[in-house]
C-alpha positions as CSV (number, residue, x, y, z in Angstrom):
1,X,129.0,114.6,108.3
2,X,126.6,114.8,105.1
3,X,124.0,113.1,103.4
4,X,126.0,111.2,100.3
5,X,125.5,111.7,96.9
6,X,122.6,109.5,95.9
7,X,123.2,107.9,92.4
8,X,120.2,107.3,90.5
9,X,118.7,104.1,89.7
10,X,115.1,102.3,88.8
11,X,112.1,102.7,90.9
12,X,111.0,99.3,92.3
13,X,107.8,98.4,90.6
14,X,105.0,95.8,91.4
15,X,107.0,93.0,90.2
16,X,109.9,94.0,92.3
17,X,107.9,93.9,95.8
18,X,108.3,91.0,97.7
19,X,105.1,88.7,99.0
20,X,103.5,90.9,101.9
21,X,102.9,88.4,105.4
22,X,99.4,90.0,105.5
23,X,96.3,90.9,103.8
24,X,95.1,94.0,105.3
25,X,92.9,96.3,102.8
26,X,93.3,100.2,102.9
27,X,90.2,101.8,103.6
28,X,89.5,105.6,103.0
29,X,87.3,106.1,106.4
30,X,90.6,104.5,108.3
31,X,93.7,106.0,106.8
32,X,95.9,108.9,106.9
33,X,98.9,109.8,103.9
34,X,102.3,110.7,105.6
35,X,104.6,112.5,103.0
36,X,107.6,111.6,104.9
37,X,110.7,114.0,104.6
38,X,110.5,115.6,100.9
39,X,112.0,118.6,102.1
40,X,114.9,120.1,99.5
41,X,117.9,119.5,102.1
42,X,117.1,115.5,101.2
43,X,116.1,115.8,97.2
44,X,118.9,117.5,96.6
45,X,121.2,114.3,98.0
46,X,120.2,113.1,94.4
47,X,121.6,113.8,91.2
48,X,120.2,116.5,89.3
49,X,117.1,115.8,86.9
50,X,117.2,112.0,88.8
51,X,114.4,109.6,86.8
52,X,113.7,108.4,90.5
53,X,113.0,111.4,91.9
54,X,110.6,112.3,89.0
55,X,109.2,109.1,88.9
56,X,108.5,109.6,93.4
57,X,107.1,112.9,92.6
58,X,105.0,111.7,90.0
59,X,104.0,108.8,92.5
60,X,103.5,110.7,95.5
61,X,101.0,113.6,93.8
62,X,98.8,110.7,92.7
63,X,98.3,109.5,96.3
64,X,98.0,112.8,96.7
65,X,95.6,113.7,94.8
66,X,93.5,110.7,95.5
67,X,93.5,111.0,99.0
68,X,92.2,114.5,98.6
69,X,88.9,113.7,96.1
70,X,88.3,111.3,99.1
71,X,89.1,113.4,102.1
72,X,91.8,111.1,103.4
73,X,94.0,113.5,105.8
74,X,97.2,114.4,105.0
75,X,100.4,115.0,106.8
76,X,103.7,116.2,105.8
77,X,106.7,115.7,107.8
78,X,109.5,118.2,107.8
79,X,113.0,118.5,110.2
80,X,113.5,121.4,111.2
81,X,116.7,123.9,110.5
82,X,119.0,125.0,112.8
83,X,118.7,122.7,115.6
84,X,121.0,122.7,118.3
85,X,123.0,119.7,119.7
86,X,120.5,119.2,122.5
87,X,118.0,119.6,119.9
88,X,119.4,116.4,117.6
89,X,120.8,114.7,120.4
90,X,122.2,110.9,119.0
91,X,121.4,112.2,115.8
92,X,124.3,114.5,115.3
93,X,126.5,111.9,115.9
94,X,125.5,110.0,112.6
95,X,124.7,112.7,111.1
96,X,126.0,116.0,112.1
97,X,124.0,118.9,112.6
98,X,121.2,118.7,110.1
99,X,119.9,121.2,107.7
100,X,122.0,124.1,108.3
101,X,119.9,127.7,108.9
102,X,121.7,129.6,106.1
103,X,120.9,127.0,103.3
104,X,117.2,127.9,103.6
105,X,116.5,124.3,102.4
106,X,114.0,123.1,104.8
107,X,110.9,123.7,102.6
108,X,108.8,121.0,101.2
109,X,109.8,121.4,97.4
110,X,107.8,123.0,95.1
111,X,106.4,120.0,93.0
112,X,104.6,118.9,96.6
113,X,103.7,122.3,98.4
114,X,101.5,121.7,101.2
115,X,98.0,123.0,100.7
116,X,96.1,124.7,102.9
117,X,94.4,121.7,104.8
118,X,97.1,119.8,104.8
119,X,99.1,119.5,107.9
120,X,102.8,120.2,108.4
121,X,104.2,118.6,111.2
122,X,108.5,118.8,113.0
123,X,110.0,116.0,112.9
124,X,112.3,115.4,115.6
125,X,113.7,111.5,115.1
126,X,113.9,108.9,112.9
127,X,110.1,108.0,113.6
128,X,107.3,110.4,112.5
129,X,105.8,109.8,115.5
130,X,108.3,111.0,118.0
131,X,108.0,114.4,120.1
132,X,105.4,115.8,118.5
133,X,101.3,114.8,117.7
134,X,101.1,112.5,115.0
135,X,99.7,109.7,117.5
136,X,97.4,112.2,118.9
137,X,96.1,113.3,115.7
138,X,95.3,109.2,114.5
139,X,93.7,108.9,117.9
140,X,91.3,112.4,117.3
141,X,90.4,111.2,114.0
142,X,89.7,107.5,114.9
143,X,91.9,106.8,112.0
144,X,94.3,103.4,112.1
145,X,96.2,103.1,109.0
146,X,98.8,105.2,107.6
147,X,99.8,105.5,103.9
148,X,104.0,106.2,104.1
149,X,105.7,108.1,100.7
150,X,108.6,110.3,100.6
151,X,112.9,109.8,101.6
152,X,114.8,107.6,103.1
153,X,113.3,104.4,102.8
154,X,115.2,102.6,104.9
155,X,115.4,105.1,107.9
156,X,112.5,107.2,108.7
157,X,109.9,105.7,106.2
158,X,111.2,102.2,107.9
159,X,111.2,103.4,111.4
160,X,108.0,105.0,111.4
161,X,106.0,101.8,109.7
162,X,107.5,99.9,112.9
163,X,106.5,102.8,115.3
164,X,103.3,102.9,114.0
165,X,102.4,99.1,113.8
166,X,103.9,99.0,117.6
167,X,100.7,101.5,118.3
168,X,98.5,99.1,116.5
169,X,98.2,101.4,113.5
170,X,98.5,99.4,109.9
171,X,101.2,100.6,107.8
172,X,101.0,100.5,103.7
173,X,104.9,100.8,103.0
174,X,104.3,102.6,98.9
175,X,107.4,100.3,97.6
176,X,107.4,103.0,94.4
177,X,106.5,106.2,96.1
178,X,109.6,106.1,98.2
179,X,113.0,106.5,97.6
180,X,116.7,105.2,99.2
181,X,120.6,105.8,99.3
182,X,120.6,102.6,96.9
183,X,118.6,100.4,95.2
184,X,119.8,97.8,97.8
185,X,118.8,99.9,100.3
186,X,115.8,100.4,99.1
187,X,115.0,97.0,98.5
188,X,115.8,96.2,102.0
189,X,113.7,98.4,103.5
190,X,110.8,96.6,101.1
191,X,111.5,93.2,102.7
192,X,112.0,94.2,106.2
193,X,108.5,95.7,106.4
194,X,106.8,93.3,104.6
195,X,108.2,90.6,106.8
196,X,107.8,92.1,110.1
197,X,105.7,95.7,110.8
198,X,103.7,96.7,107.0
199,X,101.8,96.0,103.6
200,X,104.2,96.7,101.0
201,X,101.9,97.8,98.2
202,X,102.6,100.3,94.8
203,X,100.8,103.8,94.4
204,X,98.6,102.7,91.7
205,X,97.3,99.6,94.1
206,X,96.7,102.0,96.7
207,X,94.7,104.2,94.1
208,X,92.4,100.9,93.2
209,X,91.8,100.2,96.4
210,X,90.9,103.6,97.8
211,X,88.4,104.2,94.9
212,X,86.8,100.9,95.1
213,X,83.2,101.5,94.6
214,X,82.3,98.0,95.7
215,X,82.1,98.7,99.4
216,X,78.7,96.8,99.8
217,X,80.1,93.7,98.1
218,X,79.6,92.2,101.5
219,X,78.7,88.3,102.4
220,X,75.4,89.5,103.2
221,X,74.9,90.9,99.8
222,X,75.8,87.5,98.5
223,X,73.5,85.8,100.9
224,X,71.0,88.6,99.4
225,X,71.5,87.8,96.1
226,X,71.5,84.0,96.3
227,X,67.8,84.7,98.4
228,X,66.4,86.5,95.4
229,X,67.2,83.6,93.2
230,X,65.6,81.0,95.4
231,X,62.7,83.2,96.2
232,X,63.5,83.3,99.7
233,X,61.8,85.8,101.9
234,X,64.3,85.9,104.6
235,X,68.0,86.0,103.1
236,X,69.2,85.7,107.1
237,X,67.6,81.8,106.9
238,X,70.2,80.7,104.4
239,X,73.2,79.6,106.4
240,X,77.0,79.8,105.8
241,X,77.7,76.4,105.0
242,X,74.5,75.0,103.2
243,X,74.8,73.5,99.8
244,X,73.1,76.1,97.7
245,X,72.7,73.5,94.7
246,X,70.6,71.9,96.9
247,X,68.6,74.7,97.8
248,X,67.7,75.0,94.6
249,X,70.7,76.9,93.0
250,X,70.9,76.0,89.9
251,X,73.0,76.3,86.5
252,X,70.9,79.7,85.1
253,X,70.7,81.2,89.0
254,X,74.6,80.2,89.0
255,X,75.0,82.1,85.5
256,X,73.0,85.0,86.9
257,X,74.8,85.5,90.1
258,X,78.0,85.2,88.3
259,X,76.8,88.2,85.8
260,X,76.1,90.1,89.0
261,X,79.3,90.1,90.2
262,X,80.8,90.4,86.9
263,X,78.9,93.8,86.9
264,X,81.2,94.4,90.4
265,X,84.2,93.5,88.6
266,X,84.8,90.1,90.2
267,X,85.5,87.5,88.0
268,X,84.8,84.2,88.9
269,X,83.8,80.7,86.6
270,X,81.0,78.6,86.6
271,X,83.7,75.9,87.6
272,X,84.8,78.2,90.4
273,X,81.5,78.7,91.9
274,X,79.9,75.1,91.2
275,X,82.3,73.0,93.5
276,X,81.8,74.1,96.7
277,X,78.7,75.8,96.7
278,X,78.4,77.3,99.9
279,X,77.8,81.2,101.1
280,X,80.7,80.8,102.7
281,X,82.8,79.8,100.3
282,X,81.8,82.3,97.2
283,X,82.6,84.8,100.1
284,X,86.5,83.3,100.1
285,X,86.7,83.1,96.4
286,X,85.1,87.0,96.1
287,X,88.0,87.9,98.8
288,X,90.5,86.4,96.9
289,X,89.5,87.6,93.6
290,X,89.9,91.2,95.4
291,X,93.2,90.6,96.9
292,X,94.7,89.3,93.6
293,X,94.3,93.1,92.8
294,X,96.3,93.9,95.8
295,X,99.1,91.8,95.6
């Protein structure tokens, strides 16, 4: 029993990922990148000179890269060679023995070498997680969100989102920094996670987020702002659900604040922010505008 020869097709792309069940936001003090699997026994399932696999690699070396200017851990996975039957227990009975010794194709390949503070971890089962530290290591670093790339989607990149949402760890499933037996496959390994254990999200969505300077766009520093404009001492004395209009907000402090946030990159109209006029609600809208970029 051996891994099937992959025929090549398109990587998924944002249009192409189905509508995620939540609205979890990666953050860069909270999560860890798992290259799942890219190990030359599993490339090599894939025709030669595959535009998949050279789009993954492409995909995975950006996360890559941007987890590393922001010093977001990152873990490779890698099955060993060689194991015995008690070694890969069930496994060998769906998949035979594994990577054989003498093929000397357990190495990460070359386009994704790990570097030096990178770390390299056996993988045992389906699931990342399984016999060895992983867990341990999210626990250590008070981290609780893992970013998954690398092969197969719909088996250890799958199983290891639902391991690690059943240990209350927030998976982002990267829809085009994995790969599949299939197109169909693939696919289905995008709905099943979005539906029921993971963010399905793509690699450059993951880059926007993770470099978002905006971290103290926060409802206080609307309540803040809105405080400056009415000449308010104490920006804590305005409350969640006062009419700001009536507080004095008017058109040019409307056009001002909206200028601010324009500066942020948040977009929203006059229109927008004029018919419910509430701390509270500018906060939704300012959400929204930033999960629109997420989605």
């Amino acid at each position: 029993m051996t891994l099937p020869t992959i025929k090549d097709y398109l990587m998924p792309t944002k249009n192409d990922l189905p509508t995620n069940k939540v609205k979890w936001n990666v953050d860069k003090k909270r999560a860890i990148l798992l290259i799942h699997d890219m190990q030359e026994y599993f490339i090599d399932a894939y025709e030669e000179d595959s535009l998949l696999i050279k789009t993954l690699v492409k995909n995975i070396n950006i996360l890559k890269s941007t987890c590393k200017e922001l010093g977001i851990p990152i873990i490779y996975s890698a099955q060993p060679e060689g194991q015995t039957s008690h070694q890969r227990a069930l496994l060998e009975d769906f998949w035979g023995m594994g990577i054989p010794r003498e093929d000397n194709k357990q190495r990460i390949i070359s386009s994704l070498t790990p570097e030096k503070d990178d770390i390299l971890l056996t993988k045992w089962r389906y699931s990342a997680f399984k016999k060895n530290d992983l867990l341990a290591i999210f626990k250590e670093q008070g981290r609780d969100q893992i970013i998954i790339c690398g092969v197969y989607a719909h088996i250890g990149c799958l199983l290891t989102a639902a391991d690690a949402f059943m240990e209350g760890i927030q998976p982002f499933f990267v829809g085009d920094a994995v790969a599949d037996f299939s197109l169909e496959d693939h696919k289905q390994s995008l709905i099943y996670t979005s539906n029921r254990c993971a963010k399905t999200i793509t690699t450059e969505q993951i880059k926007q987020a993770l470099s978002n300077k905006n971290d103290d766009l926060t409802k206080d520093y609307i309540r803040k702002q809105v405080a400056e404009l009415l000449s308010y001492n104490e920006f804590q004395s305005i409350n969640d659900d006062e009419n700001l209009i009536l507080l004095g907000m008017d058109s040019i402090r409307v056009m001002t604040f909206m200028g601010n946030l324009n500066k942020k990159g948040v977009n929203l109209s006059f229109v927008e922010l004029a018919m419910e006029p509430t701390i509270h609600n500018w906060w939704e809208l300012i959400v929204s505008k930033k999960d629109e970029v997420l989605q």
